[in-house]
KEKE-3310 file (N, C-alpha, C; in steps of 0.2 Angstrom, whole numbers, plus 5000, padded with zeros to 4 digits):
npx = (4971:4989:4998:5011:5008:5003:5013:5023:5018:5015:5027:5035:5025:5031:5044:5041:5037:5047:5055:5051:5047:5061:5065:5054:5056:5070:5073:5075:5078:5074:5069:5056:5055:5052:5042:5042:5047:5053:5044:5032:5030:5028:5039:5045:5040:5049:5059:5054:5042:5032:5027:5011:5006:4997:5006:5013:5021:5021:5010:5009:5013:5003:4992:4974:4974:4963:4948:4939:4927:4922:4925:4941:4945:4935:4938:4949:4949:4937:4946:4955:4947:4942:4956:4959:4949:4953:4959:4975:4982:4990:4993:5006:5012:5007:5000:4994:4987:4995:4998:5006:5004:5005:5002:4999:5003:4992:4997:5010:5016:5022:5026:5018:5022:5011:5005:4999:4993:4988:4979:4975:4970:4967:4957:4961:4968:4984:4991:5002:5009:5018:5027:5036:5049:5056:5053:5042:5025:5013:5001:4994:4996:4990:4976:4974:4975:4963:4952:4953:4949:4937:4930:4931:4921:4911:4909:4900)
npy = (5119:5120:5117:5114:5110:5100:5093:5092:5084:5071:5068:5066:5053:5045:5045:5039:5026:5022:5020:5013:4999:4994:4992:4985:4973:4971:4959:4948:4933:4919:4919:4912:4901:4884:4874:4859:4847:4835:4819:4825:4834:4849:4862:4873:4890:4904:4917:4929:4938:4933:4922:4912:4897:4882:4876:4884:4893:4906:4918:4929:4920:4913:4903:4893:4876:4868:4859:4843:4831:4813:4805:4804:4800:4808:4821:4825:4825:4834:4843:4845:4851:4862:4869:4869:4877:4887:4906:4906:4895:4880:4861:4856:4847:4832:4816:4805:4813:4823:4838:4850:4865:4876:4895:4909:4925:4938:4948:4953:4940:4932:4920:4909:4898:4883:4874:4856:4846:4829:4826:4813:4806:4818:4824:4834:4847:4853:4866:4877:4894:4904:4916:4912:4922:4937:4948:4955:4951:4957:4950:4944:4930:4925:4929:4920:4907:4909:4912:4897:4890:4894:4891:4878:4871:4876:4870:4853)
npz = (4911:4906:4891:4894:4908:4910:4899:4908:4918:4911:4910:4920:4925:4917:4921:4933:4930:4923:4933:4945:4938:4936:4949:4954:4949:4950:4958:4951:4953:4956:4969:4976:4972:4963:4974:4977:4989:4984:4980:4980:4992:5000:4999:5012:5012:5006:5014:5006:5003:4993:4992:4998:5009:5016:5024:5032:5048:5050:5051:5042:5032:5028:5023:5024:5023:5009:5014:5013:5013:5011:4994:4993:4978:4969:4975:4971:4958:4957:4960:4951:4939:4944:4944:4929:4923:4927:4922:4914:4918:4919:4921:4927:4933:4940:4950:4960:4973:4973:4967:4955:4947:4935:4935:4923:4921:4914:4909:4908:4906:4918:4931:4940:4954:4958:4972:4976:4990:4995:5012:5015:5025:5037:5028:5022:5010:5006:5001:4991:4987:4975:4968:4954:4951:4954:4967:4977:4977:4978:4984:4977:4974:4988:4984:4974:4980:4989:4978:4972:4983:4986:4972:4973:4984:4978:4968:4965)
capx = (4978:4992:5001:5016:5009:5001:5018:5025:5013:5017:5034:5033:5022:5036:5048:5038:5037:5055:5059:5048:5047:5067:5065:5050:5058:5076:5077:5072:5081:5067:5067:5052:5057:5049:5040:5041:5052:5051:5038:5024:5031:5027:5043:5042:5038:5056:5056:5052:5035:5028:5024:5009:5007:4993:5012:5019:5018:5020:5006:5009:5013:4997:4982:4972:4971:4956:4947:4937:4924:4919:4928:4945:4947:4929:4940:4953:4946:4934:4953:4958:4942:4943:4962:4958:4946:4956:4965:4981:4983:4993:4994:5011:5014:5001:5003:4989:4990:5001:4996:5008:5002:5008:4999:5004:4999:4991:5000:5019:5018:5029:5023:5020:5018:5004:5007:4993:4997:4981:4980:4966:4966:4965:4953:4964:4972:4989:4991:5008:5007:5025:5029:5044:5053:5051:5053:5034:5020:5006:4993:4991:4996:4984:4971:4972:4973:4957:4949:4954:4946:4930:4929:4932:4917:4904:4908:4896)
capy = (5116:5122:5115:5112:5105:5091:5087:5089:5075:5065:5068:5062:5048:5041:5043:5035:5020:5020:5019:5009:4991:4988:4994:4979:4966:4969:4954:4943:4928:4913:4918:4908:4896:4878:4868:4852:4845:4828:4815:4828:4834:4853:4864:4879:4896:4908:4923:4933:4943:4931:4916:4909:4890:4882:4871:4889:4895:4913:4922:4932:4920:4905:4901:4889:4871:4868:4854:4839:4826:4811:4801:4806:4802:4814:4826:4825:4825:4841:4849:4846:4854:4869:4872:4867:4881:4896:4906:4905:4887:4875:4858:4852:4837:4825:4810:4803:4816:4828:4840:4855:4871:4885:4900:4911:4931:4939:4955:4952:4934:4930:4912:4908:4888:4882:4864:4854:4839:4828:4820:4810:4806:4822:4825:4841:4849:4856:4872:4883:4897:4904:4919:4911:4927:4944:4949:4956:4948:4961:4949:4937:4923:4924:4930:4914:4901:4910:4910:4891:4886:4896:4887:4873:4874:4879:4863:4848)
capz = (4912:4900:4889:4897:4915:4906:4898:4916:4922:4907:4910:4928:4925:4912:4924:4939:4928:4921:4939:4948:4936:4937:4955:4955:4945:4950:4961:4946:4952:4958:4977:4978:4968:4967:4982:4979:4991:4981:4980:4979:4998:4999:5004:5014:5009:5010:5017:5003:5001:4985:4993:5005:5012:5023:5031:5035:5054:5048:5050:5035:5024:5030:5021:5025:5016:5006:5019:5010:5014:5003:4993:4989:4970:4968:4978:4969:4950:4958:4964:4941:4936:4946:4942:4923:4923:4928:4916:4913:4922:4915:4926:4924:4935:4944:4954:4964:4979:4973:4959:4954:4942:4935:4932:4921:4921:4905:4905:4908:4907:4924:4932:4947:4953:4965:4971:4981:4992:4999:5017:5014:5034:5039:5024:5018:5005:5009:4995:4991:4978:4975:4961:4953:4950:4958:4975:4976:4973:4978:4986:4968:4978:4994:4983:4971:4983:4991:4974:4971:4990:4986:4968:4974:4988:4975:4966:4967)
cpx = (4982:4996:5007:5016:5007:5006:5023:5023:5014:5024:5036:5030:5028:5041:5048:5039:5044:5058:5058:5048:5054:5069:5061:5052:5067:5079:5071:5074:5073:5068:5063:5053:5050:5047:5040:5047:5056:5046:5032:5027:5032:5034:5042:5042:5047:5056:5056:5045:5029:5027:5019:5009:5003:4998:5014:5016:5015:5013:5004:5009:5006:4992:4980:4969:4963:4953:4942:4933:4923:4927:4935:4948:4940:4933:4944:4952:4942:4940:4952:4954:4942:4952:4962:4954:4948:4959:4973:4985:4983:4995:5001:5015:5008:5005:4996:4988:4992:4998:5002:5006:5005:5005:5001:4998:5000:4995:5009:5021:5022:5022:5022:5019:5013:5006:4999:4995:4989:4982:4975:4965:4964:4960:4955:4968:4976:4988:4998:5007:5013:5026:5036:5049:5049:5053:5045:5031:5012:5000:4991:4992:4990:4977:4969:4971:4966:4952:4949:4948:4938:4927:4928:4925:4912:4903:4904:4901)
cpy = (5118:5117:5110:5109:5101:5088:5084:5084:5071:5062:5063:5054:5041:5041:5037:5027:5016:5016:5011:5001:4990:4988:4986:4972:4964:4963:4948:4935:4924:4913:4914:4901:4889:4873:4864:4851:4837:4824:4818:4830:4843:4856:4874:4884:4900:4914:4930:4933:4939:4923:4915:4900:4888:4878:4878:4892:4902:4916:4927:4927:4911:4907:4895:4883:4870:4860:4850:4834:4823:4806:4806:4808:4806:4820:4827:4828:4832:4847:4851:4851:4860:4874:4872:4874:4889:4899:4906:4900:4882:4868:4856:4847:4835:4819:4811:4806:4821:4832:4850:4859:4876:4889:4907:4919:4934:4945:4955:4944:4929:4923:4911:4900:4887:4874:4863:4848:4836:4825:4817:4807:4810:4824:4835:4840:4854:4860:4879:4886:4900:4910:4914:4918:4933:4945:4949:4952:4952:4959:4945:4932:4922:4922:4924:4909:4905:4910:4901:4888:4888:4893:4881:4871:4875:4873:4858:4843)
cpz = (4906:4897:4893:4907:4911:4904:4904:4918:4917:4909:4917:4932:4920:4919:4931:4935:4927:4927:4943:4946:4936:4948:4957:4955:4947:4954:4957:4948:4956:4964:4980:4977:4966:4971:4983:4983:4989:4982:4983:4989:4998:5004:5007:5010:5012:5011:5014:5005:4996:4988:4999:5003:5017:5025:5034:5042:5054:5048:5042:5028:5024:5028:5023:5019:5016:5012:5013:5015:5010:5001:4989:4982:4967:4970:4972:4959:4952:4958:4956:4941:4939:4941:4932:4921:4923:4924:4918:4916:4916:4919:4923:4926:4940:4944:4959:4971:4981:4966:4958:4947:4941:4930:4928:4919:4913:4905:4905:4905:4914:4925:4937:4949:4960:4965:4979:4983:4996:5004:5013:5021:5036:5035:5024:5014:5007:5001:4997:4987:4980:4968:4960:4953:4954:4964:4978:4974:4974:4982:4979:4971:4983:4990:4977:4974:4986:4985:4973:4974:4987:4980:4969:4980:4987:4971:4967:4967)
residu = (UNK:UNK:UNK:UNK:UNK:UNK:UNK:UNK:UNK:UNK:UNK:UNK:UNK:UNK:UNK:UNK:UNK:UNK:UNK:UNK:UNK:UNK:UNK:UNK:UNK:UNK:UNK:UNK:UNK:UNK:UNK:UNK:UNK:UNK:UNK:UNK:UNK:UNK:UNK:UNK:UNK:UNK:UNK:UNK:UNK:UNK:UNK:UNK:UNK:UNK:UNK:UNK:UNK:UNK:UNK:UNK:UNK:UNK:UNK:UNK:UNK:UNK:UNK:UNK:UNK:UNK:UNK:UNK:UNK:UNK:UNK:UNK:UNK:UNK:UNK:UNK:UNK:UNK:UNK:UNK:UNK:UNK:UNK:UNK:UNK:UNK:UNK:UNK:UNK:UNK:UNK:UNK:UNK:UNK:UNK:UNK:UNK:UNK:UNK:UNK:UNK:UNK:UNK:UNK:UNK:UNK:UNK:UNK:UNK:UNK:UNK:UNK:UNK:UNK:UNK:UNK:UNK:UNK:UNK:UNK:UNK:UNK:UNK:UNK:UNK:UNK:UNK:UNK:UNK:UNK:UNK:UNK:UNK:UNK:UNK:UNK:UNK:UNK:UNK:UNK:UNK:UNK:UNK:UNK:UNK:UNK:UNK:UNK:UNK:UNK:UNK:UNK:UNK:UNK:UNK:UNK)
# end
C-alpha cells in the first residue's frame, strides 16, 4: 500500500466521522424526554427510535415487564440492588413503587432515564428506558432493559 492510499483512507475515515456524529446527534433536543407522567405513572414512549416500554402496543418499541412472585418489598429491594450494580446508574428518585434511574454512558456521557412502576397485583414490573437526547439509540435501550430482567432473574 502506498503512501498516499493510506492517507486517502485516513482522509475518508476523518471525513466519515466529521459527517456522521452531527448527522447522529443533530436532533439533540430530549425527544424521548422523561416518563414519568406523575406519581410514578410511566408515560408513553414517542415516536422516536430511542425508547422502549413494556405499556407500549408498538411492537417495535415493547419489552416485556420484569414479572415477580413473593413478597413485594424483597422484590422491590432485589429490583435497587440490581440497578445499584450496573455501571453508570445513578437512582434518582424512589417512592415505594416507583423507581426512576439514569444511566449515564462511559464514552460521550449522554443519559438515558429508565423508570420502573410495580403492580404488585398483577405481580409485574412495568420498565421504560428513554435516551434523553439524540434521535438514535442503536438498540442500548432494548438491550439494558434485557440485561436488567436477566439480572434481576439470577438474583435470590
Amino acid at each position: 500500500m502506498s503512501p498516499f492510499s493510506s492517507l486517502a483512507i485516513d482522509a475518508a475515515r476523518v471525513a466519515a466521522i466529521g459527517f456522521l456524529l452531527p448527522v447522529l446527534f443533530a436532533f439533540n433536543n430530549s425527544y424521548a424526554g422523561r416518563g414519568t407522567g406523575g406519581k410514578g405513572i410511566l408515560s408513553p414512549c414517542p415516536s422516536s427510535p430511542n425508547c422502549v416500554s413494556s405499556r407500549d402496543p408498538d411492537p417495535a418499541r415493547r419489552v416485556d415487564p420484569i414479572l415477580f412472585t413473593g413478597d413485594p418489598v424483597s422484590v422491590w429491594s432485589r429490583l435497587r440492588k440490581v440497578i445499584a450494580e450496573m455501571k453508570g446508574a445513578r437512582i434518582a428518585e424512589e417512592e415505594m413503587g416507583y423507581l426512576h434511574a439514569e444511566f449515564r454512558s462511559a464514552l460521550f456521557g449522554f443519559v438515558d432515564d429508565v423508570e420502573f412502576r410495580m403492580d404488585e397485583a398483577a405481580g409485574r414490573i412495568d420498565v421504560r428506558s428513554a435516551a434523553r437526547s439524540g434521535y438514535f439509540d442503536f438498540g442500548v435501550n432494548r438491550r439494558r432493559v434485557e440485561g436488567i430482567r436477566s439480572r434481576f432473574s439470577r438474583e435470590p
